[in-house]
C-alpha positions as CSV (number, residue, x, y, z in Angstrom):
1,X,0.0,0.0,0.0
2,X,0.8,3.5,-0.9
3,X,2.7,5.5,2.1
4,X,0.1,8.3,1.2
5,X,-3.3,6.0,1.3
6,X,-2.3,5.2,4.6
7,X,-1.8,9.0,5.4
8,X,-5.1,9.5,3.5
9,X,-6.8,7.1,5.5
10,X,-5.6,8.4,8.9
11,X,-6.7,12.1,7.7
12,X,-10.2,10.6,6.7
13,X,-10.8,8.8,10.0
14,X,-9.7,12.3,12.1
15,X,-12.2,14.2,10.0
16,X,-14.6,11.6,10.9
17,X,-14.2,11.3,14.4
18,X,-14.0,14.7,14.8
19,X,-17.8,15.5,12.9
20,X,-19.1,12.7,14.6
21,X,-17.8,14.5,18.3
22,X,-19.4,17.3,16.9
23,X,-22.8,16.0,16.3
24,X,-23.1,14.3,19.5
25,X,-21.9,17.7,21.4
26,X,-21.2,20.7,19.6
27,X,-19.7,22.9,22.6
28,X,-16.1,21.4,22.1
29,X,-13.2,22.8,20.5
30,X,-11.4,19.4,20.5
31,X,-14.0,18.0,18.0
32,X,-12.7,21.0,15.8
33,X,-8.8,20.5,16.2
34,X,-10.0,17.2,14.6
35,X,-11.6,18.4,12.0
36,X,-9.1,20.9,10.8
37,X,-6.5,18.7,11.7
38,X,-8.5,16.1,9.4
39,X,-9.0,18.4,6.5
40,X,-5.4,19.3,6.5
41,X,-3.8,16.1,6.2
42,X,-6.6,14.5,3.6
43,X,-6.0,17.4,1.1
44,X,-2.6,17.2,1.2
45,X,-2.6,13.7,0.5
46,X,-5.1,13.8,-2.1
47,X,-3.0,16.7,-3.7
48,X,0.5,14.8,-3.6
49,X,-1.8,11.6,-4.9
50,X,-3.3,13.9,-7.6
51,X,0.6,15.5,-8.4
52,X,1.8,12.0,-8.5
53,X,-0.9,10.4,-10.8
54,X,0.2,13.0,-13.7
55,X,-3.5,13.1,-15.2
56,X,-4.5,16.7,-13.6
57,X,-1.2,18.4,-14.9
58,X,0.4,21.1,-12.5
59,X,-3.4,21.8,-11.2
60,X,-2.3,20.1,-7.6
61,X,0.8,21.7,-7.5
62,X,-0.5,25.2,-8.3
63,X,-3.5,24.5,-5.7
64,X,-0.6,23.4,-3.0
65,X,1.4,26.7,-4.0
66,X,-1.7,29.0,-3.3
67,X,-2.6,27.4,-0.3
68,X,1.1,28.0,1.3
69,X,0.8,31.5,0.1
70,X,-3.0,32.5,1.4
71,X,-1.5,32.9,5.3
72,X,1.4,35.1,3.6
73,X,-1.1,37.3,1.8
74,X,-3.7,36.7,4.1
75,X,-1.4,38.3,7.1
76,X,-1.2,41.9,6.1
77,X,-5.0,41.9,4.7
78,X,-5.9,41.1,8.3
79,X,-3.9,42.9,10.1
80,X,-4.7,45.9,7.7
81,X,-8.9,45.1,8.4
82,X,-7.8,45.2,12.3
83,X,-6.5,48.5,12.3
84,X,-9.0,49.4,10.3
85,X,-11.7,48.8,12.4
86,X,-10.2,49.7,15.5
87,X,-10.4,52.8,14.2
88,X,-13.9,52.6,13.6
89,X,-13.8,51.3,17.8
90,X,-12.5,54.8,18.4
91,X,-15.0,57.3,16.8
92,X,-17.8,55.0,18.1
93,X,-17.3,53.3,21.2
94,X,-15.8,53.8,24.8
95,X,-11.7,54.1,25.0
96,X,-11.9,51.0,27.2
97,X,-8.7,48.3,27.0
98,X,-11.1,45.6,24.9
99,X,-12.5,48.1,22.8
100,X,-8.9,48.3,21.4
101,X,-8.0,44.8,21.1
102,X,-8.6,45.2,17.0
103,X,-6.4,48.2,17.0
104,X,-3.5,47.0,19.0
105,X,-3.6,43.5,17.9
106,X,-3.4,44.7,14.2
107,X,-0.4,46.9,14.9
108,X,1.3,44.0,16.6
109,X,0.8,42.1,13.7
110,X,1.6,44.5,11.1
111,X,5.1,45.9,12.9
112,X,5.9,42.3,14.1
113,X,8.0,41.5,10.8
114,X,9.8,45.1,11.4
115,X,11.5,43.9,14.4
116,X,14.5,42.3,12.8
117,X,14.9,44.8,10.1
118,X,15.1,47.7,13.3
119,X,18.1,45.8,15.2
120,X,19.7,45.1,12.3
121,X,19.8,49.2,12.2
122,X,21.6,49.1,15.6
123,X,25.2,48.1,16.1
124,X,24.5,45.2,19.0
125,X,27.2,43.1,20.7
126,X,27.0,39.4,19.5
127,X,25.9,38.2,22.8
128,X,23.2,41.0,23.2
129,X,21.9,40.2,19.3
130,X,21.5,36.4,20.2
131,X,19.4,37.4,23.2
132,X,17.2,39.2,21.3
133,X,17.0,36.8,18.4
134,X,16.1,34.1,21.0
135,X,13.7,36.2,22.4
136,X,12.2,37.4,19.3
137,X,11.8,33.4,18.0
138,X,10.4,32.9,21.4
139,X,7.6,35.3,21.0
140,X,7.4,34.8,17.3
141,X,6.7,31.2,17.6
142,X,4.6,31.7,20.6
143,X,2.3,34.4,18.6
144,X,2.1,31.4,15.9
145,X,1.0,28.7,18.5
146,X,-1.8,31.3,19.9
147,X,-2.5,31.9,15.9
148,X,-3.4,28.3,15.8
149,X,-5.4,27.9,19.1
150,X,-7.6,31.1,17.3
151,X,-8.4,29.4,14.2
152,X,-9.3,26.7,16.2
153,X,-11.7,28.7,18.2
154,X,-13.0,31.1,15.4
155,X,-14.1,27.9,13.5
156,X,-15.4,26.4,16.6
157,X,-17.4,29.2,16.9
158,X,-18.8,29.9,13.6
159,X,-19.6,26.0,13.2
160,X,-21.9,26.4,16.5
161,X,-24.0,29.3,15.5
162,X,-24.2,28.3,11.4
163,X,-24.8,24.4,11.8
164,X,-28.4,23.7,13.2
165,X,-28.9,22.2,16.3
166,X,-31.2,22.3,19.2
167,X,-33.8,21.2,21.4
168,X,-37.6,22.2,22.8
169,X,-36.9,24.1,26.1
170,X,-39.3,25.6,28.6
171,X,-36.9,28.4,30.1
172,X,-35.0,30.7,28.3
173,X,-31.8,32.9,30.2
174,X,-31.1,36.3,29.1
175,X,-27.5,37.0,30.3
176,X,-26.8,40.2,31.3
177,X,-24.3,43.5,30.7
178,X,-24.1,46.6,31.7
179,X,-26.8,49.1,32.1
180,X,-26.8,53.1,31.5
181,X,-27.8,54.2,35.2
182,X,-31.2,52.2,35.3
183,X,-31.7,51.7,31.6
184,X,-31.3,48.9,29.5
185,X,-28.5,50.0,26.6
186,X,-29.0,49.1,22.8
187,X,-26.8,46.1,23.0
188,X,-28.6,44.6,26.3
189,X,-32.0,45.4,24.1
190,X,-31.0,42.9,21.2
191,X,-30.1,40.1,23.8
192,X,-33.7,40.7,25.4
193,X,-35.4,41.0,22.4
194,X,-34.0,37.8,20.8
195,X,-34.6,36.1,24.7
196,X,-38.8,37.0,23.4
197,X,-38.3,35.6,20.1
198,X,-36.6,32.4,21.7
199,X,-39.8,32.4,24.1
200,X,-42.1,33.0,21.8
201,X,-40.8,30.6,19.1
202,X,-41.7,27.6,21.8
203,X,-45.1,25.7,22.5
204,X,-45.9,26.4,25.0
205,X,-43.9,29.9,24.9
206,X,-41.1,29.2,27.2
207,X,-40.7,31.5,30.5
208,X,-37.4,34.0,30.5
209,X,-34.9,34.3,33.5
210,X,-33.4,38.3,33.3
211,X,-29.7,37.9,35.0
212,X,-27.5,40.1,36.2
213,X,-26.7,41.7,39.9
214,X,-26.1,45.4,40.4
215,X,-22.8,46.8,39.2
216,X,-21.3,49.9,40.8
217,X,-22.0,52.4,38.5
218,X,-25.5,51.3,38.3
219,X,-28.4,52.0,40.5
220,X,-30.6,48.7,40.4
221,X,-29.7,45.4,39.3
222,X,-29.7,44.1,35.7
223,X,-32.0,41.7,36.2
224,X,-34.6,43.5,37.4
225,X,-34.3,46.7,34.8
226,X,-34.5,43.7,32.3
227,X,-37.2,42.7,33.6
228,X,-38.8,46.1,33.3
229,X,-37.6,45.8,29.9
230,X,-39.9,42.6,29.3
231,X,-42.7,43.8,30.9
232,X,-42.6,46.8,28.4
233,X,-42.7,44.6,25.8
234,X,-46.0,42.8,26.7
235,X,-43.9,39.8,28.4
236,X,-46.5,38.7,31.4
237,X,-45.3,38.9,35.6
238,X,-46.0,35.5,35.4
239,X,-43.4,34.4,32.5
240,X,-40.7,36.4,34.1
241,X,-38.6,34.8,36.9
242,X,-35.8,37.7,37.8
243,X,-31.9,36.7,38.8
244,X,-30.5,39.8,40.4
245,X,-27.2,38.7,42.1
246,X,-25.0,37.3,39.2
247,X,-21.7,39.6,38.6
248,X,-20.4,37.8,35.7
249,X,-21.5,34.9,33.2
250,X,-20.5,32.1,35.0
251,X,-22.6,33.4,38.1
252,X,-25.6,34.1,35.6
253,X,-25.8,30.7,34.0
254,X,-25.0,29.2,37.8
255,X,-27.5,31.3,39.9
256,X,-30.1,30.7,36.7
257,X,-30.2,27.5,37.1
258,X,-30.7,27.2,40.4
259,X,-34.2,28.6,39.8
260,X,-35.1,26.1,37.4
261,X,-37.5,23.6,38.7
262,X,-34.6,20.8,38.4
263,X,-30.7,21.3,37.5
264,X,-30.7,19.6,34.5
265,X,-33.9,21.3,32.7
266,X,-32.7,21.7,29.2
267,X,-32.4,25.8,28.7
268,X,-31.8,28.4,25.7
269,X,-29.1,31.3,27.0
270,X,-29.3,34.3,25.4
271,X,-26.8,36.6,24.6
272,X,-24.6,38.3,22.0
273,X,-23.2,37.1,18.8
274,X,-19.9,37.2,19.8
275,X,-19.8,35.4,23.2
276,X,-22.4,32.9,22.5
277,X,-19.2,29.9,21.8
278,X,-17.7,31.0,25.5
279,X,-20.9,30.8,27.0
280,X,-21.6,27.7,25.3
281,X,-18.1,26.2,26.6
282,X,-19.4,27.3,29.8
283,X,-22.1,25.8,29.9
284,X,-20.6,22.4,29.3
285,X,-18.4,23.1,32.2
286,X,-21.2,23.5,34.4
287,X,-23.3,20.3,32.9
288,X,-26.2,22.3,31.4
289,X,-28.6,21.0,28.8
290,X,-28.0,24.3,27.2
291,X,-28.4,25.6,23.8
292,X,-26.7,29.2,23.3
293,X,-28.8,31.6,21.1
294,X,-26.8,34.9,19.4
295,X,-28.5,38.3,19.4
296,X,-27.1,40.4,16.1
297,X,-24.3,42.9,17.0
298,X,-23.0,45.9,15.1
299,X,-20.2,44.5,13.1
300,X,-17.7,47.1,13.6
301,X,-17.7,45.9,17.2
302,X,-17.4,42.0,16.5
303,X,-13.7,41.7,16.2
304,X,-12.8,43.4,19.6
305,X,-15.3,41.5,21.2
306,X,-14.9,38.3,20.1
307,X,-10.8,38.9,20.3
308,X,-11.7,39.5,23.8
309,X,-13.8,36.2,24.1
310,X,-10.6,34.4,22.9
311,X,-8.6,35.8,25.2
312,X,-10.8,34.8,28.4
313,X,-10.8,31.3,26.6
314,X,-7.1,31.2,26.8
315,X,-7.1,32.5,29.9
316,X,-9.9,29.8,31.5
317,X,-8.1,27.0,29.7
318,X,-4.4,27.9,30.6
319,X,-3.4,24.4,32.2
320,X,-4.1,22.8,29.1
321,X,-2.0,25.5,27.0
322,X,0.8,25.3,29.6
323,X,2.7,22.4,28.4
324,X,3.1,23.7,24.9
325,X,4.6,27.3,26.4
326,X,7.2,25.7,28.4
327,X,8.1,23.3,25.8
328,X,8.4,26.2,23.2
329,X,10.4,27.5,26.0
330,X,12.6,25.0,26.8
331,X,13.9,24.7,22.4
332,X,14.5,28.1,22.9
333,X,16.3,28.2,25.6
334,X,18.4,25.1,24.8
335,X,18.9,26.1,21.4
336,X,20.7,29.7,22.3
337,X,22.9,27.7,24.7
338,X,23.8,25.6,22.4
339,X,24.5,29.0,20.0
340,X,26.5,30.3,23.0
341,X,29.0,27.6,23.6
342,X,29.6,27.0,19.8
C-alpha cells in the first residue's frame, strides 16, 4: 500500500471522528482541532496523490502553492482590516482596554515582521543580538502557536452558530451586561429581544430568567431593569422569573439555574453574537442542557469582542495551554545555549 493512502486514510478517520464528536456535542473545540486537523492532512494527501498520478497536470501543485501562500497574503490583509476597524472602535465606542484589542492586535501584527529589520539598524554586541534573536523566536513562535489555538476557536465558533442544532426548552436565560444608570442599553436590548423571540418561538412559549446583579456604576440590578424591559414589551409577571445577584457569566448561568425547577432542565441562553461559543463552553463546564442563542451585534464591534472572548478562553483554559509554552520554551532556551557555547 501507498505511504500516502495510509496518510489519507488516517486524515479521513480524524475528520470523521472529529464530525461525529461534533454531532453528539457541539460545545467542544477538540472536535474541531480534529476536524481541521482532518482536512489538513486529507487534502494534502489527495493533492500529492493527484501530483503523482500526472492526469491533472500542475493543477495540484499550483492548488498546493496558493494554499502556502493564502497565510502570507492573508497576514497583512488582516492585520490591515484590524487596524482598520479599530479605528472605527474609536470614533464609536468607549476608549476601554477591549474596545482596542482590533487596533493594537493589528499593529502587533503588522510591525511584528519590522523587528529584525530595526536591530539590524543598531550596532548590537554578539551576545546582546543572540538574546534578542532568542527572544524574538520565542515570541514569534509563541504568537504562531496562539494563531493556531484562534483558528481553532473562530471555527469552533462559527460552526456552533451556522450548523443547526437544538432542542424544545421551557426556560429561556437572558445574560446580562451593563446598564446606562437604570436603563437597559441598545446592546442589552438585542439580547432581550431575541430572549422574546426564543420564548415566543416555543409551544408552550417558554418562561425567561433576566440575569444580572447590580454593578457599581448602576443604580438597580440588571435583572430587574431587564425585567422592566420585558414587561414593556407585553412579556407577562408571570413568565418572568428575575436573577439579580449574578456579577459575571458564570454566576448568571450558575444562579439561573438554580431557579429552574430541576438542574438539568434543558435551557436556551441568550446573549450576543460574539460570546455565545464562551458561554456555550461554559455551559458544558457546568453540565447544562443548554443551547446558546446569538443576538445580532454591530459588526464594527465584532472583532474586539470576540478577540476579547478568545482571550478569556485562553485564559480559562491555561493548564491545558501550559505544556506547549514551556516546551516552546525549553527549544528556545536550549537552542541559544547551544548557539552560545559554539
Amino acid at each position: 500500500m501507498h505511504p500516502l493512502h495510509v496518510i489519507l486514510a488516517v486524515g479521513a478517520l480524524t475528520l470523521v471522528g472529529g464530525i461525529v464528536g461534533f454531532w453528539r456535542d457541539r460545545r467542544r473545540m477538540s472536535t474541531m482541532v480534529l476536524i481541521l486537523s482532518g482536512l489538513f492532512v486529507s487534502a494534502v494527501a489527495i493533492l500529492v496523490l493527484a501530483g503523482d498520478d500526472g492526469r491533472f497536470g500542475t493543477l495540484p501543485l499550483i492548488l498546493i502553492v496558493l494554499a502556502m501562500l493564502l497565510p502570507v497574503a492573508g497576514y497583512p490583509v488582516l492585520a490591515i482590516f484590524l487596524i482598520a476597524n479599530g479605528a472605527v472602535m474609536l470614533r464609536r465606542e468607549s476608549r476601554t482596554l477591549g474596545n482596542l484589542l482590533s487596533l493594537l492586535t493589528g499593529l502587533v501584527m503588522l510591525l511584528w515582521p519590522l523587528v529584525p529589520v530595526v536591530i539590524g539598524l543598531f550596532d548590537v554586541p554578539a551576545g546582546v543580538l543572540i538574546v534578542l534573536n532568542s527572544l524574538a523566536t520565542l515570541i514569534g513562535g509563541l504568537g504562531a502557536y496562539a494563531g493556531l489555538c484562534f483558528l481553532v476557536f473562530a471555527s469552533a465558533a462559527v460552526a456552533y452558530r451556522k450548523i443547526p442544532g437544538g432542542f424544545p426548552v421551557q426556560h429561556v436565560i437572558v445574560l446580562g451586561s451593563g446598564l446606562i444608570g437604570d436603563r437597559v442599553p441598545p446592546l442589552l436590548a438585542a439580547r432581550l429581544d431575541a430572549g422574546i423571540a426564543a420564548a415566543d418561538a416555543q409551544q408552550p412559549p417558554a418562561m425567561l430568567i433576566p440575569t444580572g446583579g447590580k454593578g457599581t456604576d448602576e443604580s438597580l440590578p440588571e435583572g430587574v431593569a431587564m425585567a422592566r424591559y420585558l414587561a414593556d414589551r407585553g412579556i407577562r409577571a408571570d413568565r418572568i422569573i428575575v436573577e439579580d445577584q449574578a456579577r459575571n457569566t458564570r454566576e448568571n448561568l450558575e444562579f439561573s439555574r438554580a431557579l429552574l425547577p430541576d438542574p438539568g432542565t434543558p435551557v436556551a441562553v441568550v446573549t450576543n453574537s460574539y460570546h455565545v461559543f464562551r458561554t456555550a463552553l461554559l455551559t458544558r463546564d457546568l453540565g447544562m442542557r443548554a443551547r446558546v442563542v446569538g443576538a445580532k451585534t454591530a459588526f464594527y464591534f465584532v472583532p474586539s469582542a470576540f478577540i476579547r472572548e478568545f482571550v478569556a478562553v485562553m485564559r480559562e483554559s491555561w493548564r491545558f495551554h501550559l505544556p506547549a509554552v514551556l516546551l516552546w520554551s525549553v527549544v528556545v532556551v536550549a537552542a541559544t545555549a547551544t548557539t552560545v557555547v559554539v
